[in-house]
N, C-alpha and C positions, 0 to 999 in steps of 0.2 A: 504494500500500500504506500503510496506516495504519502510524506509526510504533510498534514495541510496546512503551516509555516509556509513551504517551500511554494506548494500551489498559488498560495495568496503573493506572494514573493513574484512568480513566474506568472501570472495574470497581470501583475502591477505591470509587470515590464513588457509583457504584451503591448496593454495601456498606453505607455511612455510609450513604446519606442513605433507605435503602429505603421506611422508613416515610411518607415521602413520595410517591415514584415506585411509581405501579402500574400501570406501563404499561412491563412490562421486556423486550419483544420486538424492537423498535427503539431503538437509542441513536444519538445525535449526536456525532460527536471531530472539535474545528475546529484542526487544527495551522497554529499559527499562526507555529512556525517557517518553516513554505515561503512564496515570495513570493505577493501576492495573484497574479501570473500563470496561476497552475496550480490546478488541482482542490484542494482545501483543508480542504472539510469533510465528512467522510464521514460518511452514513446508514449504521449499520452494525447487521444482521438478526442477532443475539446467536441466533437459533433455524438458522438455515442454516447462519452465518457469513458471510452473503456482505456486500459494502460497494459505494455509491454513491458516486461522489465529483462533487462539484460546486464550481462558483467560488465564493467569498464576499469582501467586502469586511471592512478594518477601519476602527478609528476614525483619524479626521486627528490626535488627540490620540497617539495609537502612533506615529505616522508623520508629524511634522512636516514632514519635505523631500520629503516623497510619493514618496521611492523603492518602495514596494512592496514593503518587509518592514517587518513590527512590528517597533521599537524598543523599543516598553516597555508594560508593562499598570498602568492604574491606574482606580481607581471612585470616583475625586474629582468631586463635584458642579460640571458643568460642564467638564469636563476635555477632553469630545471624543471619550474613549480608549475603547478594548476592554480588558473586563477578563476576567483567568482564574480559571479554577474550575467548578464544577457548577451546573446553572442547569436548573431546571423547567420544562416550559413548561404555559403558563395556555393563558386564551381567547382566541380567536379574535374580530378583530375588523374593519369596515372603517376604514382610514386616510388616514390624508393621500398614503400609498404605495400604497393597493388593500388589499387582501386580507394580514391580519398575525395575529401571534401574540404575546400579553404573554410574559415571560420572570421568574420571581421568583429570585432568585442567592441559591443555599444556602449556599454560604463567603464569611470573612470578606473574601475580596479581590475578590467581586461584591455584598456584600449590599446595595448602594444601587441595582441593576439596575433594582430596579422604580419607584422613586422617579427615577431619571434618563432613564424610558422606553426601556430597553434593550428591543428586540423583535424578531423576524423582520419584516423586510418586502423587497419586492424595490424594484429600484430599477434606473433607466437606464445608473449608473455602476457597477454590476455585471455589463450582459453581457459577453457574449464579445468583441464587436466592439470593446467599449472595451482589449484585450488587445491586440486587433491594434493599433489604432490609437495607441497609446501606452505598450503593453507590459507594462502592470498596470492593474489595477481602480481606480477612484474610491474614495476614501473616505467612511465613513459617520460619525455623530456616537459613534460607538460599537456600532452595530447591528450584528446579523448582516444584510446586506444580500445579496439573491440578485439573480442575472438576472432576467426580467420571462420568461424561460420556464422556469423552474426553481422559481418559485417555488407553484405547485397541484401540485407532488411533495413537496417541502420541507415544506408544512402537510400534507399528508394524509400524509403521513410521521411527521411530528413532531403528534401529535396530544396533547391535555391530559394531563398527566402522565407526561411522557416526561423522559428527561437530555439534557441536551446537557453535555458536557465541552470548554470550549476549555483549552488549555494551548500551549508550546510543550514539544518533549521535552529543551532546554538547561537549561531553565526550571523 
């Protein structure tokens, strides 16, 4: 269940940032208070109501001792970290990871997103099996980073001009 902190959070910035986003059927809320272990970031059908929940990684910058919960967000150039706030999503692109997605960060506490190559892409240290095998997800340099099977839902989901909201609800 999405936490409803985060929802109210992720609808404000809807709000805000509408003139931006025209694509308001699907939204993204990555609560990044829960450990990378567990389902995290939810594709959530604002026209149903209904929600996806899938793994994500964050950045090694949040989570220096890689225990598998963000510690802290920040969008310091270079930092490693995940940052929170509202974030756009651009084009689509091929990557050094497969198949990704640019991200442009609408608030002041993403707005170097796009400049630091913050973006969707999937990655090996996000499936499931690295869960089992050590009980949380890989870190990424700051990306939303998905499973390598998660990830042709996630883009066709998250298609250009959609939100994505990460937050924690402490936070």
């Amino acid at each position: 269940m999405i936490n409803p902190r985060l929802v109210e959070r992720a609808l404000s910035a809807l709000y805000r940032h509408h003139a931006l986003i025209w694509s308001r059927d699907v939204i993204a809320i990555a609560d990044f208070g829960l450990p990378s272990s567990v389902p995290r970031f939810f594709l959530a059908n604002i026209l149903t109501g209904s929600a996806t929940a899938l793994l994500v990684a964050h950045g090694k910058g949040s989570d220096p001792a890689h225990s598998g919960m963000l510690q802290s967000f920040s969008d310091i150039m270079g930092s490693g970290a995940t940052s929170d706030g509202a974030y756009l999503t651009g084009d689509s692109y091929n990557g050094t990871h497969g198949p990704s997605r640019r991200l442009l960060g609408l608030d002041a506490s993403n707005a170097h997103a796009e400049e630091r190559a913050i973006v969707i892409h999937s990655a090996w240290y996000a499936n499931p099996d690295m869960v089992a095998k050590q009980g949380r997800l890989g870190r990424s340099d700051g990306c939303f980073a998905f499973g390598e099977q998660d990830i042709a839902t996630v883009l066709a989901k998250l298609g250009k001009g959609r939100l994505i909201y990460a937050g924690r609800a402490d936070g």
